[in-house]
C-alpha positions as CSV (number, residue, x, y, z in Angstrom):
1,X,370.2,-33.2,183.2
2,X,372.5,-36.1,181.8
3,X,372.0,-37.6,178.3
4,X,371.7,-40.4,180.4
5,X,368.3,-39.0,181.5
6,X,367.6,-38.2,178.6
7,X,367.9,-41.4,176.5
8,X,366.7,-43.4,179.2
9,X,363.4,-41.6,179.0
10,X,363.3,-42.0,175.3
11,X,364.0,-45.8,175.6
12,X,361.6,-46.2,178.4
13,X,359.0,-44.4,176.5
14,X,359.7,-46.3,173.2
15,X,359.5,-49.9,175.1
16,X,356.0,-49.1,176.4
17,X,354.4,-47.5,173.4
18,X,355.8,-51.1,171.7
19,X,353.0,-52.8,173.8
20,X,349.6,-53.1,172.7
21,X,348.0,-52.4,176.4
22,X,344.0,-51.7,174.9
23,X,341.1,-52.5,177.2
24,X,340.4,-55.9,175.3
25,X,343.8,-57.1,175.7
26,X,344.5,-58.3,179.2
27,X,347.5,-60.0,178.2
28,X,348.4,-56.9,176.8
29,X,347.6,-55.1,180.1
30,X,349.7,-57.6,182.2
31,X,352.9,-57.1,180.2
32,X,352.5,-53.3,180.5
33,X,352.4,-54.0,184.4
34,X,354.9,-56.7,184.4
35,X,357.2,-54.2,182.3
36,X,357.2,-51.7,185.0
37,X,357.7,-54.2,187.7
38,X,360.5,-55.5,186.2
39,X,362.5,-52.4,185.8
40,X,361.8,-52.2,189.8
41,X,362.6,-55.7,190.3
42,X,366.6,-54.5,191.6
43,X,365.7,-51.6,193.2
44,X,366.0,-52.5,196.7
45,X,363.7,-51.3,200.0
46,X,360.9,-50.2,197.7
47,X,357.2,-51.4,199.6
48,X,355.3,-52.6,196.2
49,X,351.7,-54.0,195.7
50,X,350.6,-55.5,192.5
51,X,346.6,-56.2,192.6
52,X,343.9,-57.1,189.6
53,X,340.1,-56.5,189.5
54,X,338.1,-57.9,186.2
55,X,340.7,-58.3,184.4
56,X,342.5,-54.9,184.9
57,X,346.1,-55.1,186.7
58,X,347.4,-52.3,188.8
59,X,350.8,-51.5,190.7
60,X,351.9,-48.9,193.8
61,X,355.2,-48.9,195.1
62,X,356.5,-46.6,198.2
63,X,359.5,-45.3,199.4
64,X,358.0,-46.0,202.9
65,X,356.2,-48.9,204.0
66,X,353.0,-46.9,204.2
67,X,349.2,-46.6,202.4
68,X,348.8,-43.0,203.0
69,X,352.0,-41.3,201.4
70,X,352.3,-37.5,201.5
71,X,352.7,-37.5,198.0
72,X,350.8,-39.8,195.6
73,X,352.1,-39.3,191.8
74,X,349.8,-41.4,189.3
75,X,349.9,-42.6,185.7
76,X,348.0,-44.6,183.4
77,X,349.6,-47.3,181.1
78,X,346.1,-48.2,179.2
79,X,345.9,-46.5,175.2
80,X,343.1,-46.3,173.2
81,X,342.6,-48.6,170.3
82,X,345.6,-47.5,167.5
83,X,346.7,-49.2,164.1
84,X,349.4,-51.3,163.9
85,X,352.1,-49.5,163.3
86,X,351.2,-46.7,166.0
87,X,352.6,-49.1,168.2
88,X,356.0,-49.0,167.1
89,X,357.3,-46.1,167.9
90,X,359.8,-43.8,165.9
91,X,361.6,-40.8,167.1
92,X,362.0,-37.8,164.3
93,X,363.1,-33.7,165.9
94,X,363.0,-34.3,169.3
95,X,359.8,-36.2,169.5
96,X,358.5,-39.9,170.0
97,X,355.6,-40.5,167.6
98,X,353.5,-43.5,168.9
99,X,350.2,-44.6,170.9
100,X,350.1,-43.8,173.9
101,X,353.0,-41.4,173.5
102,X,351.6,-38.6,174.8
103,X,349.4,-40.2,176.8
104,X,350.9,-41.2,178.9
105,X,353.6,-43.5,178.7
106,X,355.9,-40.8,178.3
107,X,354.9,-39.4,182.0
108,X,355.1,-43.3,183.1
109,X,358.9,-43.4,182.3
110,X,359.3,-40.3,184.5
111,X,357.9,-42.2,186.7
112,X,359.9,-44.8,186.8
113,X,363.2,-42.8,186.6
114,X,362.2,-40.8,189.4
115,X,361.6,-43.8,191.2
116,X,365.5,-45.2,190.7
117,X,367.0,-42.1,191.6
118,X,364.8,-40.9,194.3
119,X,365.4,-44.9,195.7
120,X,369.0,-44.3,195.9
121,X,369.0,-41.0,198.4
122,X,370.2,-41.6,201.8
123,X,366.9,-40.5,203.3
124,X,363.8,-41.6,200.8
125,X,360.6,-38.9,201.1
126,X,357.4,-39.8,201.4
127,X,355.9,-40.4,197.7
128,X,354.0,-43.1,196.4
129,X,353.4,-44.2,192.9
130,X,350.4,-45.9,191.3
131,X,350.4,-47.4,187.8
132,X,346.8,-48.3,186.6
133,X,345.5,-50.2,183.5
134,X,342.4,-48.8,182.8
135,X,341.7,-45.1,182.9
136,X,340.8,-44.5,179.2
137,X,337.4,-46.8,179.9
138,X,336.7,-44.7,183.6
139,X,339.3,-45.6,186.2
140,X,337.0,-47.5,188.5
141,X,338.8,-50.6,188.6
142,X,342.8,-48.7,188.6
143,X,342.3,-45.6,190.6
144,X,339.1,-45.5,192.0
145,X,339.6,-48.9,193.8
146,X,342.9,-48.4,195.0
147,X,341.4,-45.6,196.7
148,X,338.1,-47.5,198.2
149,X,340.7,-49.9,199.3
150,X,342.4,-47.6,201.6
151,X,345.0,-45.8,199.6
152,X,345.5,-42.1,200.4
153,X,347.7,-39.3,200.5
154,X,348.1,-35.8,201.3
155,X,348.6,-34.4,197.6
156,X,348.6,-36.2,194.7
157,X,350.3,-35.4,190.9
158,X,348.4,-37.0,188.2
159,X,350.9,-37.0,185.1
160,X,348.4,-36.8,182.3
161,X,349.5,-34.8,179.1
162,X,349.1,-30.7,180.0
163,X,351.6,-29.1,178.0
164,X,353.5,-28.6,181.5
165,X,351.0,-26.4,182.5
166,X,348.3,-27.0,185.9
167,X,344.9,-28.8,185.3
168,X,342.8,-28.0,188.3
169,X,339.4,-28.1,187.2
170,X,337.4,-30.4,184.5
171,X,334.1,-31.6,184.4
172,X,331.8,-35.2,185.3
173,X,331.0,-37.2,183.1
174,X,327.9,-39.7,182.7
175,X,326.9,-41.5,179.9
176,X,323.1,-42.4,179.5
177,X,321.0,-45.0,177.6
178,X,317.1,-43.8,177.0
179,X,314.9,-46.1,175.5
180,X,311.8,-44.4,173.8
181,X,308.3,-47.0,173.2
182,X,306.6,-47.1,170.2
183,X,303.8,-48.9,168.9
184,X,304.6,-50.7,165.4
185,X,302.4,-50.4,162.4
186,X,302.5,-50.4,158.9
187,X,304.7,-48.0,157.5
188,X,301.6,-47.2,155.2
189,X,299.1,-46.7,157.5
190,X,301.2,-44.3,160.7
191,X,298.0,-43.4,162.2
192,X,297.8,-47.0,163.5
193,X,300.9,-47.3,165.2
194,X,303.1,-44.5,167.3
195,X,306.6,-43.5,165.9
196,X,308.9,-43.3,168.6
197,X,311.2,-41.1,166.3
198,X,309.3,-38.4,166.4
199,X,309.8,-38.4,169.9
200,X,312.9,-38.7,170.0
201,X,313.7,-35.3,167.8
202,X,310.8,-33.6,169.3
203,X,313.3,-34.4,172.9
204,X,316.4,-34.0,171.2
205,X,315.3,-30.3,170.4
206,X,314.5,-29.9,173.5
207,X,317.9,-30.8,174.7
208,X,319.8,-28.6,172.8
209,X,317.1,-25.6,174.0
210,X,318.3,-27.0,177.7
211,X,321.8,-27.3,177.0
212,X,323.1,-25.2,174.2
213,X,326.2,-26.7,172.5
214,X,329.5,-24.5,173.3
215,X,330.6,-22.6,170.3
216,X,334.1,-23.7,171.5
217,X,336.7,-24.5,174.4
218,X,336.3,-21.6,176.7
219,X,332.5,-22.3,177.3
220,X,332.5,-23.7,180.1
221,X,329.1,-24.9,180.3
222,X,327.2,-28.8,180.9
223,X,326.6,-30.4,177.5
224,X,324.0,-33.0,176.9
225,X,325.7,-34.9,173.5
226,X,323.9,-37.5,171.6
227,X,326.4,-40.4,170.3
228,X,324.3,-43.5,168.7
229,X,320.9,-43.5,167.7
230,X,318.9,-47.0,167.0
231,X,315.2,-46.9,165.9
232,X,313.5,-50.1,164.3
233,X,316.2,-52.6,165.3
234,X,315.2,-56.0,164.1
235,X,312.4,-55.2,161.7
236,X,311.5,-53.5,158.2
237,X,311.9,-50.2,156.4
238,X,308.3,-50.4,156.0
239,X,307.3,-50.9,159.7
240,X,307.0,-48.2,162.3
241,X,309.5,-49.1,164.8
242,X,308.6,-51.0,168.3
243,X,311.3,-48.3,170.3
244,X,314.3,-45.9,169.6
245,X,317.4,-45.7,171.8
246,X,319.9,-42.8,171.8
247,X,322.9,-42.6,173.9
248,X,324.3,-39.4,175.5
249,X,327.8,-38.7,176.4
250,X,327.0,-35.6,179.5
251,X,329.9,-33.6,180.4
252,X,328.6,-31.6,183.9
253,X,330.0,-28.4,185.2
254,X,329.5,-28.1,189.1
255,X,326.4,-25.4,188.2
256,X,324.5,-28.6,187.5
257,X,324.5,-32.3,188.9
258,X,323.7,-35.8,187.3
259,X,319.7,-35.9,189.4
260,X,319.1,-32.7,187.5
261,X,320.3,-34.0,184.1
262,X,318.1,-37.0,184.6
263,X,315.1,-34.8,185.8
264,X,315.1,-32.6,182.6
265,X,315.5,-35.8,180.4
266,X,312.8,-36.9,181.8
267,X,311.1,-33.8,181.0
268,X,312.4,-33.9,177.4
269,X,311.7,-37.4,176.7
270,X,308.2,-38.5,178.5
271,X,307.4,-42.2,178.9
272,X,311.3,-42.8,177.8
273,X,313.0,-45.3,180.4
274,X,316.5,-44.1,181.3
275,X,319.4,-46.2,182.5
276,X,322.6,-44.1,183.7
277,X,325.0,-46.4,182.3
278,X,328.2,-44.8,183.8
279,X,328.9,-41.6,186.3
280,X,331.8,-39.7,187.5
281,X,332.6,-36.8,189.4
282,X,334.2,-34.0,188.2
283,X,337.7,-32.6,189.4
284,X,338.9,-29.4,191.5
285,X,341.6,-28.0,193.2
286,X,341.8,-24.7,194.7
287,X,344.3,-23.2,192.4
288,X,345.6,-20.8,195.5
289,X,346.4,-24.5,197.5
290,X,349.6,-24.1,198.7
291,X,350.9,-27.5,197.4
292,X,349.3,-26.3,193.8
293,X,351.0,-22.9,194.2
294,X,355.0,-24.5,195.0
295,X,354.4,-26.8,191.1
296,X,353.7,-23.3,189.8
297,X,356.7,-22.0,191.1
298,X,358.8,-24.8,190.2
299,X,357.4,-24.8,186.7
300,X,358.2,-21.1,186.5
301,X,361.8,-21.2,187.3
302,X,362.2,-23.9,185.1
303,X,360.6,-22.6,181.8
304,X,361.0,-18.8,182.7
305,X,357.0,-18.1,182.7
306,X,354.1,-18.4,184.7
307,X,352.5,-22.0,183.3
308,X,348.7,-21.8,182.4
309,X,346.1,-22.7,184.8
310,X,343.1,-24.2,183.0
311,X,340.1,-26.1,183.3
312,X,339.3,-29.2,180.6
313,X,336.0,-31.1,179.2
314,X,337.4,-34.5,179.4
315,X,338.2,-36.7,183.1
316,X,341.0,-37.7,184.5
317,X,342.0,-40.3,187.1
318,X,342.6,-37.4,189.8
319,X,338.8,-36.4,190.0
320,X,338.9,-39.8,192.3
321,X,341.0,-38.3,194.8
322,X,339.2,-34.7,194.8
323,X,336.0,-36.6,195.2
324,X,337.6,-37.9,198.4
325,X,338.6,-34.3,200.0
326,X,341.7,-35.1,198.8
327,X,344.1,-32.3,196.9
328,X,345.0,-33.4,193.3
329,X,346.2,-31.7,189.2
330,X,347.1,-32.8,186.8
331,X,351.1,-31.7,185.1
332,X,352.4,-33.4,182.4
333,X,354.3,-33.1,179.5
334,X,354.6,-31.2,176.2
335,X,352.3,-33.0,172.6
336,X,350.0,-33.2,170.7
337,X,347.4,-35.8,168.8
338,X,345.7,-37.3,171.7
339,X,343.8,-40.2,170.8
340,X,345.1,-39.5,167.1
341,X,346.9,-40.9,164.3
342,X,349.9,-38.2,164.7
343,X,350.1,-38.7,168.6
344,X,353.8,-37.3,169.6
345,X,355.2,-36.0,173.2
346,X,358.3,-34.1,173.3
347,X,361.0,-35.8,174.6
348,X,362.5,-32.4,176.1
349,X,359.3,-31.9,178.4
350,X,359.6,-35.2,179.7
351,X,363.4,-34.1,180.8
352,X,361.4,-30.6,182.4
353,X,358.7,-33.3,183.7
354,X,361.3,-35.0,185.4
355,X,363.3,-31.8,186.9
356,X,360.3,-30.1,188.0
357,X,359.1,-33.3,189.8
358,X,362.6,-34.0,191.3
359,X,362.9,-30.1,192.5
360,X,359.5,-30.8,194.1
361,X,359.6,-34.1,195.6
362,X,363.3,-33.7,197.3
């Protein structure tokens, strides 16, 4: 590949990372979107749709004038909340250091690269691009609306972050709020009053007996994790608190579902009142699909090895299009420090990134 490529990528990159695009910054979120659509502004023939729901921009563009590409790729220009200077970006041994580095504005300068050159080929393939604003807080306003609004595909590449290797598997997610009652007393006198705390770590117990905490990344196993616990909000340390609220962050495998989660809550926490406060289903591909199995073969001529099939705790944008019967992975480049303070990608996977998707789209 050209140092053209090459320093394109890294320049691409470097300009993105430079903007501040964090769910509470719609301003923010609108000049990552307007930065993309201007680099495709003199790129003739290209079908694009810019659209925003509450607050959250997003952007396809075609080759054809079509909703239902064979080939949808998909990236993410949304970061997670950084210091300042993670936002400007620096480049030391091959690697651009920055927010949202690594994930995954490095993919989204493939992406717009790929677009150019593909644009410029006499006869332009079937592929589609979407850039969305807000998949680090769930996707359902980026991705999962494009996709109740009608867009499909036949396959679809979701760039985020795998060390060039195939994603085909990772689990739902649902976050919960559960409210335990009490009845306040003096803290002097319990017996007059009911302590919802007790409750709660008589259920939390119970949890963990239900839903044993993995001893590490290849249990793959539903876990049931408490994140923020309230008790006696509003009044004194010498009162018996009037409720207690804990939040869980549940990461289901597809052994389990989200109605049996809430029935054993409900179990472990009698009398509690239970508010699902977010839900999302989990992704899979049939790692033998033959779409899945030509990546694999283009990733193995290019790095000389077979690249790791795996499966992963956290979601992605492409559990949208599996949910829909609808092929999807994830493939993305080479870093580390997701979510970090040292977040890096390499800039030589994003040149593989762009080979591999080049070999496979052409």
């Amino acid at each position: 590949m050209s140092r053209d490529l090459r320093d394109e990528l890294v320049a691409l990159t470097c300009d993105m990372v430079r903007i501040e695009s964090i769910a509470d910054r719609p301003d923010q979120l609108d000049a990552a979107i307007s930065y993309v659509a201007a680099y495709l502004a003199d790129i003739p023939g290209l079908t694009i749709e810019h659209s925003l729901a509450n607050g959250k921009p997003a952007l396809v563009v075609t080759m054809r004038p079509t909703r239902a590409p064979a080939l949808m790729i998909n990236g993410h220009l949304d970061v997670v909340v950084g210091r300042p200077e993670q936002f400007e970006p620096t480049l030391r041994e091959g690697r651009i250091y920055g927010r949202g580095a690594q994930d995954m504005k490095g993919s989204c300068a493939v992406m717009l690269r790929l677009i150019r050159d593909l644009a410029a080929l006499p006869e332009r393939p079937d592929v589609g691009f979407q850039f969305v604003t807000d998949e680090e807080i769930g996707g359902a306003e980026g991705t999962g609306r494009l996709l109740r609004e009608g867009w499909r595909c036949g396959f679809m590449l979701c760039l985020e972050p795998t060390d060039l290797g195939i994603l085909f598997e990772h689990k739902g997610g649902m976050w919960v709020e559960l409210r335990l009652p009490g009845r306040p007393a003096h803290g002097s006198r319990p017996w007059e009053g009911h302590n919802p705390i007790e409750n709660l770590a008589t259920g939390l117990a119970a949890i963990r007996r239900r839903f044993p905490q993995p001893t590490g990344p290849n249990e793959w196993r539903t876990t049931v994790t408490p994140t923020r616990m309230i008790a006696g909000e509003g009044g004194s340390r010498n009162q018996v608190p009037a409720s207690a609220l804990v939040t869980f962050d549940i990461r289901w495998t597809s052994e389990t579902s989200p109605d049996a989660i809430q029935a054993i809550l409900t179990e472990c926490f009698p009398g509690a009142e239970i508010v699902v406060s977010a839900a999302g289903p989990g992704l899979y591909t049939d790692p033998e699909h033959p779409e899945v199995c030509r990546v694999a073969e283009i990733l193995e001529r290019r790095s000389g090895r077979s690249p790791r099939f795996y499966r992963e705790h956290f979601a992605t944008d492409a559990r949208y299009y599996t949910s829909a019967g609808i092929p999807a992975i994830c493939v993305g480049p080479v870093g580390a420090g997701l979510h970090s303070d040292e977040e890096w990608v390499s800039v030589d996977s994003l040149v593989d990134l762009y080979a591999v998707l080049w070999e496979y789209v052409t």
